[in-house]
N, C-alpha and C positions, 0 to 999 in steps of 0.2 A: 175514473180509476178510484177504486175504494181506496179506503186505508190499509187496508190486510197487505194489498199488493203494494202499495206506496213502501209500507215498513222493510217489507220483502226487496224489492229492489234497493231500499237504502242499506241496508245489512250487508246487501249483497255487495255494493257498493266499498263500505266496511273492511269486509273480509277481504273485496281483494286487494284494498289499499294495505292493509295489513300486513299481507305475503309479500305485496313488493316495496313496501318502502324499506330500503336499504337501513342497514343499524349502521350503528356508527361506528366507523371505521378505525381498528387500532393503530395509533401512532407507531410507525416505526422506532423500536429501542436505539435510543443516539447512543453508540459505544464512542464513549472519554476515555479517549490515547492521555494515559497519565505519560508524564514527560520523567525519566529519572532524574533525579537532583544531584548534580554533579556533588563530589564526596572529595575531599582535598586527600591527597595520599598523604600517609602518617609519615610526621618527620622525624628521622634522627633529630635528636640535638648536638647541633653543631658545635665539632670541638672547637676552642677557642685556636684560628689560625696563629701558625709561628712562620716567621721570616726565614726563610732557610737559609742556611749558611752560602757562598757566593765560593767560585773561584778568584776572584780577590779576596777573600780574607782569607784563605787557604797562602795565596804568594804574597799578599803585606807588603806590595809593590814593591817586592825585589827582585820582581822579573824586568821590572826599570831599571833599579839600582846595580843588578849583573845581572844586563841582559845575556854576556857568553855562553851564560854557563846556563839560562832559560832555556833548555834542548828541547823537542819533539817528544823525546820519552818522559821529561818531568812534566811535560802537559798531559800527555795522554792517564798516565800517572796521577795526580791531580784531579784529571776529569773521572776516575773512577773511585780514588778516596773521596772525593765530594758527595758519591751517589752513597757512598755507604754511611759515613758521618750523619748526611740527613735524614737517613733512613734511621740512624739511632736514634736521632734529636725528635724524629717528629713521633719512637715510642718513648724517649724519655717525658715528651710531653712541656718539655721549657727550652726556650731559647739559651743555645750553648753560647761561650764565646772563646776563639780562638787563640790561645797563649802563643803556640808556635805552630806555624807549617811549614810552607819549605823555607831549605837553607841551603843556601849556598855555601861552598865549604868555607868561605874565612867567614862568616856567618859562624854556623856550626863550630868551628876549631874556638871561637871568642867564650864559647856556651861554657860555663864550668860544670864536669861531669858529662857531657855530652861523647853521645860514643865518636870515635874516629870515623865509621862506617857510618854514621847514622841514617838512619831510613829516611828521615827528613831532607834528606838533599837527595833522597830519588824521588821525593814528592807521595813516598808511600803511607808517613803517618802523620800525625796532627795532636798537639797537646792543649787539650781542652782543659779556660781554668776551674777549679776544684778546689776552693780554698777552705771549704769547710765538711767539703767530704760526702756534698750531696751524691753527686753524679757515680762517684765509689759505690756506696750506696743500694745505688740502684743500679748499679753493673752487676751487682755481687746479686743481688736477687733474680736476675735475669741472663747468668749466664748462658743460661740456653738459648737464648735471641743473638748472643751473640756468638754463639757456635753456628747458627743458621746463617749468620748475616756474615760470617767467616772473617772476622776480625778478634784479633790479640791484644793484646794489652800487657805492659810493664808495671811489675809489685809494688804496688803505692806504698810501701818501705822506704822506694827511691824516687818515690814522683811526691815531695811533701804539698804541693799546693797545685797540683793539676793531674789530670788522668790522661794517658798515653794511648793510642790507637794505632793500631797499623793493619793493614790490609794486608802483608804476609805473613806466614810463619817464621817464628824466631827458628834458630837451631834445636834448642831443645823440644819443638814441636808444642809445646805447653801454651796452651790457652793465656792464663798469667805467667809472666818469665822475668826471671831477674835479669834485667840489660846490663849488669857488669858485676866484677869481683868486688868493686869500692864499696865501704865499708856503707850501711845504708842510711842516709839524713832520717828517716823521720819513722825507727825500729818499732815504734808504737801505733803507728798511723793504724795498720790493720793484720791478724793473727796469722796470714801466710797463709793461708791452707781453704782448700776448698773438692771440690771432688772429682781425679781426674777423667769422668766421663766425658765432663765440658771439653776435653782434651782433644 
């Protein structure tokens, strides 16, 4: 066998390795599942909690002291000035504290200035102290909340050192109302006068 053909068959050779040796083969694309990074949900800032006022400070254990006169309607009474009282307190935003709630009548009758009727021996209001005129204050600037929240109030003319509440309507149907003819302790306390839309 010459070389002419030698060369010839090794080409030939060659070429057909050529054609079939396989190329290299491309790696499958590895798709990375990104995992989402949990994200803390945005928090209010927590108001500072207040104690709510209690159905004992409301009766000041004198549903002990006369039990008689502790009826079914001064509870029930009681249980929904309380709903409304801390619905004040928690937009007044400070711990209230209870001067008076209910009375029993010789309770009530000992009170100087205290009406005969008083709402307080139905368990329907509550005298929050006020000694420096915070809580006035901030009634007067929101009496709208407390036209929603449908509670009245007596003219701190005649409440010198605490703020009055009651969950009915006085007679005069007035949002602030004078609870009596007697001449007023403390004329200075605040100008009387406000708008009677709150009404």
């Amino acid at each position: 066998m010459n070389k002419e053909t030698i060369d010839k068959i090794i080409k030939g050779i060659m070429d057909f390795l050529g054609k079939n040796v396989p190329k290299e083969v491309a790696k499958p694309v590895q798709h990375i599942v990104v995992q989402p990074v949990p994200v803390a949900p945005a928090q209010e800032t927590p108001k500072p909690s207040i104690e709510p006022l209690t159905k004992d400070d409301l009766l000041m254990g004198r549903d002990k002291t006369h039990a008689s006169e502790y009826t079914a309607e001064v509870s029930e009474n009681l249980d929904k000035l309380l709903i409304v009282i801390n619905k004040i307190q928690d937009l007044y935003g400070k711990k209230m504290k209870v001067n008076s709630g209910w009375r029993p009548a010789g309770i009530n009758a000992s009170i100087a200035g205290a009406a005969k009727k008083s709402n307080h021996m139905l368990g329907l209001a509550v005298d929050i102290g006020d000694a420096d005129g915070e809580v006035m204050k901030w009634v007067l600037s929101n009496l709208d909340k407390m036209k929603e929240i449908g509670v009245y109030l007596e003219d701190w003319r005649h409440t010198p050192t605490w703020t009055h509440f009651q969950i009915i309507p006085p007679k005069s149907g007035n949002r602030i109302f004078i609870p009596s003819s007697a001449p007023a302790p403390a004329p200075n306390r605040w100008i009387g006068k406000y708008s009677a839309k709150y009404n």
